[in-house]
Backbone bond lengths (Angstrom), bond angles and torsions (degrees), N, CA, C in turn:
res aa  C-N    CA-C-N  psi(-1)  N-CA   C-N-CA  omega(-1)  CA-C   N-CA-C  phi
1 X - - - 1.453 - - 1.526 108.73 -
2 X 1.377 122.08 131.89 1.476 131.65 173.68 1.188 114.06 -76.39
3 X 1.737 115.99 149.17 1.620 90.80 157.85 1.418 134.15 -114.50
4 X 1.403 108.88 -163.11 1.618 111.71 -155.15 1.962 97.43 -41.92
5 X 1.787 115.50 -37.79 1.424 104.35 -168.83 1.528 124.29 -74.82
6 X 1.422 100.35 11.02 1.687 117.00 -176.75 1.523 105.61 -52.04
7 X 1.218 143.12 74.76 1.126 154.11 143.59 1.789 102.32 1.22
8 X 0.918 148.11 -25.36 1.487 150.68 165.76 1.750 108.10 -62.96
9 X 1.859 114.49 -55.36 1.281 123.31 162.89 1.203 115.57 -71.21
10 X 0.972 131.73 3.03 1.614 127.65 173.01 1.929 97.45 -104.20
11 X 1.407 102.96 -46.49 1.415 83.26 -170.93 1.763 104.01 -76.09
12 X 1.050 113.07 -44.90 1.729 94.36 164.76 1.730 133.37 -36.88
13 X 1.272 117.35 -62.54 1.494 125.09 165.52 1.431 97.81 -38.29
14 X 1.366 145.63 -50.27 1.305 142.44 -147.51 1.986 100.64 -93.38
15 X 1.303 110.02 -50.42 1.245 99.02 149.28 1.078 143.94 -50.09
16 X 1.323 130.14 -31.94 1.558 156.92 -142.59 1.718 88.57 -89.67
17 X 1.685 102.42 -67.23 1.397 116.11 -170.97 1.693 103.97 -60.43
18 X 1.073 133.37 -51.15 1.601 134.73 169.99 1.093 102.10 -30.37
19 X 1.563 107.12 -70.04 1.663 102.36 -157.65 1.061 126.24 -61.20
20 X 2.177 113.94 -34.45 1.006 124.16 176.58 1.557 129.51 -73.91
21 X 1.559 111.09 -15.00 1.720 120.94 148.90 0.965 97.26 -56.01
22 X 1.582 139.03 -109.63 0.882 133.47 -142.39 1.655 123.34 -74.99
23 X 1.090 117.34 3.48 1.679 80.43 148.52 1.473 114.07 -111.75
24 X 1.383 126.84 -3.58 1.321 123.19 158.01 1.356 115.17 -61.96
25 X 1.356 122.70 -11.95 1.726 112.93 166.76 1.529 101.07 -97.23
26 X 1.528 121.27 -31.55 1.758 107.39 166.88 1.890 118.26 -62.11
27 X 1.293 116.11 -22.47 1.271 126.07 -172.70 1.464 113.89 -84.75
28 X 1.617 104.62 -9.53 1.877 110.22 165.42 1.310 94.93 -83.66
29 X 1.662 142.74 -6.97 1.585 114.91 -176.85 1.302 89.13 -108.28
30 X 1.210 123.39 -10.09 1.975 109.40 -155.05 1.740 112.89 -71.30
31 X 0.781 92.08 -28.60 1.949 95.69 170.14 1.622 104.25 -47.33
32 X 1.122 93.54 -83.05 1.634 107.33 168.19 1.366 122.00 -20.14
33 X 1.233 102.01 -77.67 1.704 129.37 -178.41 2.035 90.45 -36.82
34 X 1.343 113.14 -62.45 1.174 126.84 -153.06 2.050 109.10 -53.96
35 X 1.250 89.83 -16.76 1.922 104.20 -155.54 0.985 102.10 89.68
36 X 1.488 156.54 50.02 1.198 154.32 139.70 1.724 98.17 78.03
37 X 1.742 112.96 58.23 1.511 99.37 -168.79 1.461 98.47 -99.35
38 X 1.225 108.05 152.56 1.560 124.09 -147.56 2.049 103.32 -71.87
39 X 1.438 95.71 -50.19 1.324 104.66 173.48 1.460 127.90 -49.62
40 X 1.603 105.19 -33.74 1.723 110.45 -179.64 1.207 96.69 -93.53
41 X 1.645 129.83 -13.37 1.673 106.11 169.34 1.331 110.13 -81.72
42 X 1.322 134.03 18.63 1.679 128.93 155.01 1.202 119.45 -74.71
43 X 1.659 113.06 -21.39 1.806 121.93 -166.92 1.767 101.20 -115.64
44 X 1.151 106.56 -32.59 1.586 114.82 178.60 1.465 124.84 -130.01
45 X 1.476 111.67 142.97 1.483 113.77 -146.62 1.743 118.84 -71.49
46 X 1.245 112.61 117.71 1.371 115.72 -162.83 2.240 99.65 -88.91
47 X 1.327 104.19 31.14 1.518 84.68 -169.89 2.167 85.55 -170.97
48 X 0.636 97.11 -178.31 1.509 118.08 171.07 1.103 130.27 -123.07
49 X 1.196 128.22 13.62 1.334 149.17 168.03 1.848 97.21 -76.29
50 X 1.680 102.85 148.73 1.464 116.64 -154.76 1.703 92.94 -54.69
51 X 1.266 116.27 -61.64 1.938 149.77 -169.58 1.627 93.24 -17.12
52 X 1.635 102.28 -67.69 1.630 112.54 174.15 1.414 129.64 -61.32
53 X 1.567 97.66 -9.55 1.660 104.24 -177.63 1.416 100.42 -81.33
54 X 1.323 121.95 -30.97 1.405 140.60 -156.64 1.646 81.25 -81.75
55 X 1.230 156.82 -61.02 1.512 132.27 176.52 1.043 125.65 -46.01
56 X 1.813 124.33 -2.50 1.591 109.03 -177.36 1.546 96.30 -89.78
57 X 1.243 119.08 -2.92 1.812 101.20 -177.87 1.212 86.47 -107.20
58 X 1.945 138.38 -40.80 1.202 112.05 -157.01 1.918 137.42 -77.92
59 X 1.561 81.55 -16.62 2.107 102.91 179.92 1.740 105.42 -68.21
60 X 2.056 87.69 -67.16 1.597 75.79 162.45 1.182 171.62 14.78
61 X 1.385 88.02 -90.40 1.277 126.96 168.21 1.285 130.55 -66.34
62 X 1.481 98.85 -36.85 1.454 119.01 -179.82 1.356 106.03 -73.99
63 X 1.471 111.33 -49.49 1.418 127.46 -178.49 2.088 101.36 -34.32
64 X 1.466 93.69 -81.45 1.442 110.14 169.41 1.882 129.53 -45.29
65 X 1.142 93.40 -14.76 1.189 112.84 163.57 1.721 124.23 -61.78
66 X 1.279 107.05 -71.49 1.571 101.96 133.09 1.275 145.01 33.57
67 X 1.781 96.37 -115.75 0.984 136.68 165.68 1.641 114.66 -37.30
68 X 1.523 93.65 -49.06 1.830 103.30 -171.05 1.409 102.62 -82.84
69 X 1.313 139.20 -8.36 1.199 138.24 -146.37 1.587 85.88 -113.70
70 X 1.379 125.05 -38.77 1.791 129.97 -168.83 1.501 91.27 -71.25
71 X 1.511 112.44 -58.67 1.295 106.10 -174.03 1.502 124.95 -79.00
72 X 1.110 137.33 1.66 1.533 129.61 -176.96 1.238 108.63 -128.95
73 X 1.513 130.15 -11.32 1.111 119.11 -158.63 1.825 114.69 -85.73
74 X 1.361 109.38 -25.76 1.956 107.60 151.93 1.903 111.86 -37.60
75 X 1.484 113.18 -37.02 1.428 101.28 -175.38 0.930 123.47 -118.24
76 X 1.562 114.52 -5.92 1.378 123.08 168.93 1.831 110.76 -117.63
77 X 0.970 128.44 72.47 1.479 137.88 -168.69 1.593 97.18 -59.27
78 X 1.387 127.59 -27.27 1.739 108.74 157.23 1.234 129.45 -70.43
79 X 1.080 101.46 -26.34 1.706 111.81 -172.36 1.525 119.05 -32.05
80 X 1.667 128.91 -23.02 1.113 119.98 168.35 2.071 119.55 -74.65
81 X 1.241 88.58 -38.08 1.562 95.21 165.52 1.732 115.69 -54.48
82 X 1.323 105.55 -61.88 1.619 118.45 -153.13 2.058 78.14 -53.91
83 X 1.413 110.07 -61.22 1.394 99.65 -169.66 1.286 138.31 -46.32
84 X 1.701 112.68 -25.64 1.439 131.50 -177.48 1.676 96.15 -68.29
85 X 1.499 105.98 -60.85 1.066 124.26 -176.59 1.608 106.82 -43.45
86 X 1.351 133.72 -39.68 1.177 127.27 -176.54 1.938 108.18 -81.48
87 X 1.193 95.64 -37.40 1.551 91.35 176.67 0.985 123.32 -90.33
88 X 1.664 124.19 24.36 1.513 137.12 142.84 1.556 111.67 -65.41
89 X 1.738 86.42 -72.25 1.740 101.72 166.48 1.490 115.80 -10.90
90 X 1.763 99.72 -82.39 1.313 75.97 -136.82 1.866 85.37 -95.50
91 X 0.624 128.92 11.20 1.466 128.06 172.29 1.876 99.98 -62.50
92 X 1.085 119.75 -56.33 1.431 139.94 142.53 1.563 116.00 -7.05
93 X 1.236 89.72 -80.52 1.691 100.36 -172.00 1.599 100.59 -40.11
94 X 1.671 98.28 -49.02 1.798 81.11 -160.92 1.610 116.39 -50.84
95 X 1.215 138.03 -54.02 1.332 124.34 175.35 1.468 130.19 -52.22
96 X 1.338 109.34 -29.49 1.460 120.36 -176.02 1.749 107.28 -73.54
97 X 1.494 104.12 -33.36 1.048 99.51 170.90 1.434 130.15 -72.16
98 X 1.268 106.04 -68.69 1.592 127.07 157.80 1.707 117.40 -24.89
99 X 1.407 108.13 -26.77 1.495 107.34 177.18 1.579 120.08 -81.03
100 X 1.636 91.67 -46.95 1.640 124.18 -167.73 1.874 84.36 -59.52
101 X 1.444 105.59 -68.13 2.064 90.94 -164.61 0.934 108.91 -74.42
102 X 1.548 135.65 -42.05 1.699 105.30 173.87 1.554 125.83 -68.49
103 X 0.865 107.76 10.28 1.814 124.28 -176.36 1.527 97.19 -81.34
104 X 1.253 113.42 -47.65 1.543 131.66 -161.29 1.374 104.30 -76.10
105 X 1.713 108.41 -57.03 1.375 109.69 -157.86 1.819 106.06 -108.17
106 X 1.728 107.59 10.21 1.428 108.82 176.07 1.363 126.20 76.74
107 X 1.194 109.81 3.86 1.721 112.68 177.54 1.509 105.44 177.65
108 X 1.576 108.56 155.93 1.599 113.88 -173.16 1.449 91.86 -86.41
109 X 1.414 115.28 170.53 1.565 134.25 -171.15 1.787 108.08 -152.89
110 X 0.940 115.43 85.09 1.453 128.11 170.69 2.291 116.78 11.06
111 X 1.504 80.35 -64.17 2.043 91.24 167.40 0.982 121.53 -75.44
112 X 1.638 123.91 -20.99 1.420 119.02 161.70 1.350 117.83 -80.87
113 X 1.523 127.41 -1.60 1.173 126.19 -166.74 1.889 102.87 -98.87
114 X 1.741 93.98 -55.63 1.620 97.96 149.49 1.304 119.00 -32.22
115 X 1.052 147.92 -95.02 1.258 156.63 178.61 1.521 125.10 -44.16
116 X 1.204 112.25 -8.42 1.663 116.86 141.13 0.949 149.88 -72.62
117 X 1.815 93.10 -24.73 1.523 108.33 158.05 1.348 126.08 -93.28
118 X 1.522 116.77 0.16 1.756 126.35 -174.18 1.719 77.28 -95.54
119 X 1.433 122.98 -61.29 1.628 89.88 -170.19 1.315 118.01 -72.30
120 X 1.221 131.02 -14.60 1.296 113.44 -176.96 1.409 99.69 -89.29
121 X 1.031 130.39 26.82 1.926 123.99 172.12 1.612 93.31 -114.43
122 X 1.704 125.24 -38.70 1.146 103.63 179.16 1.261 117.60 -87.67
123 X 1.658 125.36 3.25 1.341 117.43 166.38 1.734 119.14 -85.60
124 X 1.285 115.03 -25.70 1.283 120.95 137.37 1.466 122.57 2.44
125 X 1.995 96.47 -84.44 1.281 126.60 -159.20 1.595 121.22 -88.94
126 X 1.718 105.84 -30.80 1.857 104.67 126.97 1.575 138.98 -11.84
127 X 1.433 86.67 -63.01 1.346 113.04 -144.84 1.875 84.68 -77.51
128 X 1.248 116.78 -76.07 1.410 115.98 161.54 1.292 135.07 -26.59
129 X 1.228 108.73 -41.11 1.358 117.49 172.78 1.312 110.53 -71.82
130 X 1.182 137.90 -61.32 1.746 135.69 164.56 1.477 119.82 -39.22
131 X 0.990 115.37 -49.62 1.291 134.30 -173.17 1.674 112.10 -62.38
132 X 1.349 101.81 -61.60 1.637 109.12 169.66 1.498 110.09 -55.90
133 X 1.324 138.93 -27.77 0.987 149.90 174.44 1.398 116.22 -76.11
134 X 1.169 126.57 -2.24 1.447 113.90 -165.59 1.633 97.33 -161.49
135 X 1.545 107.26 64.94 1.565 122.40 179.31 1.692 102.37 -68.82
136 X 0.763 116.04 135.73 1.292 115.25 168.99 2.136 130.57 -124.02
137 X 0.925 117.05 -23.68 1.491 111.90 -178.99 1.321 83.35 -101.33
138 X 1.230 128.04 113.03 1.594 155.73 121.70 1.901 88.54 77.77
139 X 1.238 120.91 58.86 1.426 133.27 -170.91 1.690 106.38 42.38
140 X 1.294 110.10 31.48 1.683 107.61 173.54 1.400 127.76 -130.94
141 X 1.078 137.05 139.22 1.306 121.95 154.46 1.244 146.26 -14.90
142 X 1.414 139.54 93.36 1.603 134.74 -163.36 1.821 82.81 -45.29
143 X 1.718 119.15 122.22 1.743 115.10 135.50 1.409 132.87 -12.17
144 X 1.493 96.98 -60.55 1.762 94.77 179.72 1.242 103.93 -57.67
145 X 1.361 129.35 -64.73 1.318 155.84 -168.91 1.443 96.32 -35.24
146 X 1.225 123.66 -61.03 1.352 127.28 -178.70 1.291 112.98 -73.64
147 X 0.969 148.95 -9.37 1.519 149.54 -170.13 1.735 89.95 -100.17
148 X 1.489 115.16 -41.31 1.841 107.32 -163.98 2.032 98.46 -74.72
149 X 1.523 102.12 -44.81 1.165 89.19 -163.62 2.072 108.31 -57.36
150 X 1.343 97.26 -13.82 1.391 103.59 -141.00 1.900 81.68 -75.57
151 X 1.407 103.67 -42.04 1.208 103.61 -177.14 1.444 135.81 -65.33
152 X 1.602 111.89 -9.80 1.229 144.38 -152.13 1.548 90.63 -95.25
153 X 1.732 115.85 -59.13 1.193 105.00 -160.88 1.773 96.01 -86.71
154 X 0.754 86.93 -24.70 1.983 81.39 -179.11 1.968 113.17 -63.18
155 X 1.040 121.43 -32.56 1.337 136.43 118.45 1.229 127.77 17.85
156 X 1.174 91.32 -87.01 1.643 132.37 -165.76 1.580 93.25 -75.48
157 X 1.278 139.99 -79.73 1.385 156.91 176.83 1.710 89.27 -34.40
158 X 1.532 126.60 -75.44 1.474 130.81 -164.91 2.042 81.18 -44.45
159 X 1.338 141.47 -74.04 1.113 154.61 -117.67 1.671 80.03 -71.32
160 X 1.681 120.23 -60.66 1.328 132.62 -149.85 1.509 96.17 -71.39
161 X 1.139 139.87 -15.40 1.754 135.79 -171.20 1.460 83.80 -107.92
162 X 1.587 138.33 -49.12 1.314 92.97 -162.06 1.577 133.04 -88.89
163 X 1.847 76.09 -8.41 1.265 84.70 -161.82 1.900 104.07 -84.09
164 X 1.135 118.44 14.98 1.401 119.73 179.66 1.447 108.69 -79.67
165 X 1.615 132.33 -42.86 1.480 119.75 170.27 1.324 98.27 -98.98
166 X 1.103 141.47 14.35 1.551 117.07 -171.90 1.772 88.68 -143.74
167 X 1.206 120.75 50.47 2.022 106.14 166.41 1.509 105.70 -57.79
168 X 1.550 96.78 152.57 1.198 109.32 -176.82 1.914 87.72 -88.09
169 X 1.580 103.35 172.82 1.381 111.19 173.80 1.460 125.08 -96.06
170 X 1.639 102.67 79.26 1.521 137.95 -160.74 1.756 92.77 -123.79
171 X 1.250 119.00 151.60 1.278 152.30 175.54 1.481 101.07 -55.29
172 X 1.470 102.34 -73.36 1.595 122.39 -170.45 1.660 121.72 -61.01
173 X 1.448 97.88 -3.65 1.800 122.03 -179.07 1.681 91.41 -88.74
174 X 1.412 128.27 -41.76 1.586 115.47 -149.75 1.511 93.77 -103.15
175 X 1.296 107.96 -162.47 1.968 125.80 -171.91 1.180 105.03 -78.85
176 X 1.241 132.04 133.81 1.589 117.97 -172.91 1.465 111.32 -78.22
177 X 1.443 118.37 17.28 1.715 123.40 -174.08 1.498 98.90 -106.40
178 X 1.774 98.37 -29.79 2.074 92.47 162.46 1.511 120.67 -89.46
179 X 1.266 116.52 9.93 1.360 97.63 162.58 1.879 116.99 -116.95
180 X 0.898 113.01 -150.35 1.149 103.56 -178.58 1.458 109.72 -100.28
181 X 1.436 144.43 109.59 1.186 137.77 -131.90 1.821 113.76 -88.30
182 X 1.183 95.14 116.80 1.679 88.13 -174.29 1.415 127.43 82.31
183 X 1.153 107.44 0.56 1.344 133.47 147.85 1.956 135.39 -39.85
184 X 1.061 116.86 104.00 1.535 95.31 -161.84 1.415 115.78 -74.74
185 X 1.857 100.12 -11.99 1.424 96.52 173.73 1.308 108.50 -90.09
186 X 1.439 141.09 -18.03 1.020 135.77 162.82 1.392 121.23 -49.35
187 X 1.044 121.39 -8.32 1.711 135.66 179.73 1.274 105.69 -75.09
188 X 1.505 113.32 -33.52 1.549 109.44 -138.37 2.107 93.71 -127.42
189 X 1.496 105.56 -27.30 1.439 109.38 -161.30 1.630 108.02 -133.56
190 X 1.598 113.82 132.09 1.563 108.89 -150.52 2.062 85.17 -89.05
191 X 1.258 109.74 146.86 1.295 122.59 163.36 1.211 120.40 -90.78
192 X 1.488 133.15 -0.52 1.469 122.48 -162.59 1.487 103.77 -84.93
């Protein structure tokens, strides 16, 4: 096992986070871009409602997830955890965030919305980065540990396909200009 200063995990995380900005900010037009094709609105957000915002960090991510997992996982034997674990995070962040400041300041604002998703991609990539660094049961993943996260994001993925033609009648499913903005019941209870 390497450690956290392994220049290999640093230059990965640093890639990881690049790639996963930018195409999680190309993956807010690709619905669009596509003609509104039905199949890419399962992976990319067919609406503006928060739920769909939450796929530009989680596909991504996942995508790159991958990638980092083929290549690091001989030296980092957590590395499948630390990653799940990050694409909880920051898949996460986006609502928590998005709720917390327009809650505060009464309405969403375009650069704060940007920038909810740049920190919640680098808290993500934090989160991974520490984590891969600091294996602990015999350089492995606790089992349980790996079975919950595993179930968590698989979850999450089942949640993001179905819930793209079929939202339930939740707050966090519609446009945040139809609900009441920043609202905690607007999170949870549809106003239309």
């Amino acid at each position: 096992m390497q450690s956290i200063s392994d220049p290999s995990l640093k230059r990965y995380t640093i890639a990881g986070l690049i790639f996963v900005l930018i195409t999680g900010t190309l993956a807010h037009f690709a619905y669009e871009w596509s003609g509104c094709n039905r199949l890419l609105g399962l992976f990319f957000p067919v609406s503006e409602s928060t739920w769909e915002h939450m796929k530009l960090v989680f596909f991504p991510l996942l995508l790159y997830s991958l990638f980092m997992t083929h290549k690091l996982k001989d030296s980092y034997p957590c590395i499948r955890c630390s990653l799940m674990c990050g694409i909880i995070t920051g898949t996460f962040l986006i609502p928590v965030i998005f709720y917390t400041y327009s809650g505060i300041l009464g309405r969403n604002y375009m650069f704060l919305d940007i920038a909810t998703f740049t920190v919640s991609v680098i808290a993500a990539f934090a989160v991974i980065y520490r984590l891969t660094g600091k294996c602990t049961y015999n350089g492995k993943c606790i089992p349980l540990v790996t079975v919950l996260l595993t179930i968590t994001v698989a979850v999450m993925f089942a949640g993001f396909v179905v819930f793209t033609y079929a939202p339930p009648q939740l707050g966090i499913f519609e446009k945040p200009a139809e609900t009441t903005a920043g609202s905690f019941k607007s999170l949870f209870f549809n106003y239309s």
